[in-house]
N, C-alpha and C positions, 0 to 999 in steps of 0.2 A: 504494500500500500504506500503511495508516497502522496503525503501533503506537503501545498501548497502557500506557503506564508504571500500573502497578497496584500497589496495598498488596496483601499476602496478607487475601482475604477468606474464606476456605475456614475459619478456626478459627470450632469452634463455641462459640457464645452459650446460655446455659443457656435452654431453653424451645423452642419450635414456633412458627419463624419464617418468613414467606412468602418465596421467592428476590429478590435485590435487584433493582428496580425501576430503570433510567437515565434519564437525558434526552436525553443524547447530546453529544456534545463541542460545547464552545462557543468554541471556536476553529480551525482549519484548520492551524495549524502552529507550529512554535518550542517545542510544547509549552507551550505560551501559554495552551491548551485546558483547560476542568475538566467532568467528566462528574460529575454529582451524582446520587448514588444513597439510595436507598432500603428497608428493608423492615419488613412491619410482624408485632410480634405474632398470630400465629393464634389461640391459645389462651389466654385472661385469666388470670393471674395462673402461669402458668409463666415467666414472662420476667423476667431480671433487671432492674431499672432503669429505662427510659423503656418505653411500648410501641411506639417506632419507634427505627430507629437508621439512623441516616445516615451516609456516607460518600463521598470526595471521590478523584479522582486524575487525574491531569494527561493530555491527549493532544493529538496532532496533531503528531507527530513529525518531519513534514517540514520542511524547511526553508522559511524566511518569505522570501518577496524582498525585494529593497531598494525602498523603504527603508527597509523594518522590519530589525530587527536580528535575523539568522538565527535566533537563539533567545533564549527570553526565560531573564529570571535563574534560578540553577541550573540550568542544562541549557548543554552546548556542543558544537556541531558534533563527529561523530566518523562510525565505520561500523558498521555492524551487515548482515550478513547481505549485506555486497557494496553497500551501499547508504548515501548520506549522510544521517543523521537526527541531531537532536538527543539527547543523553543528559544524566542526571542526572549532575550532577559530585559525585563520590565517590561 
């Protein structure tokens, strides 16, 4: 099972923008992982600001073996859902 630590993407952005695009996790665990995402302006000039917006968030929540260090900085060993995965500390 691998969760997702996620920002809230769901506030809307003034304009007609295509659904965010992924690339998929670039790491397997510790949360080590960044999935980079994407989307782009549909519509010229209804968009605030740049016509792409990018964003980034962490994954691969399981636990890393030794000898990597179970999880990478900000994030440490806890449970979630019966299960030992990395969490964001605080």
């Amino acid at each position: 099972m691998t969760y997702v630590y996620a920002q809230c993407l769901t506030a809307q952005a003034p304009g007609t923008w295509s659904p965010y695009v992924e690339n998929g996790c670039s790491d397997t665990c510790g949360m080590c992982g960044v999935i980079k995402m994407i989307r782009i302006c549909l519509v010229e000039g209804t968009c605030t600001g740049s016509p792409t917006m990018n964003s980034t968030t962490h994954c691969g929540s399981t636990l890393c073996p030794y000898p990597r260090n179970s999880c990478c900085p900000g994030f440490i060993a806890g449970v979630s859902s019966g299960s030992l995965v990395c969490l964001q500390i605080g």
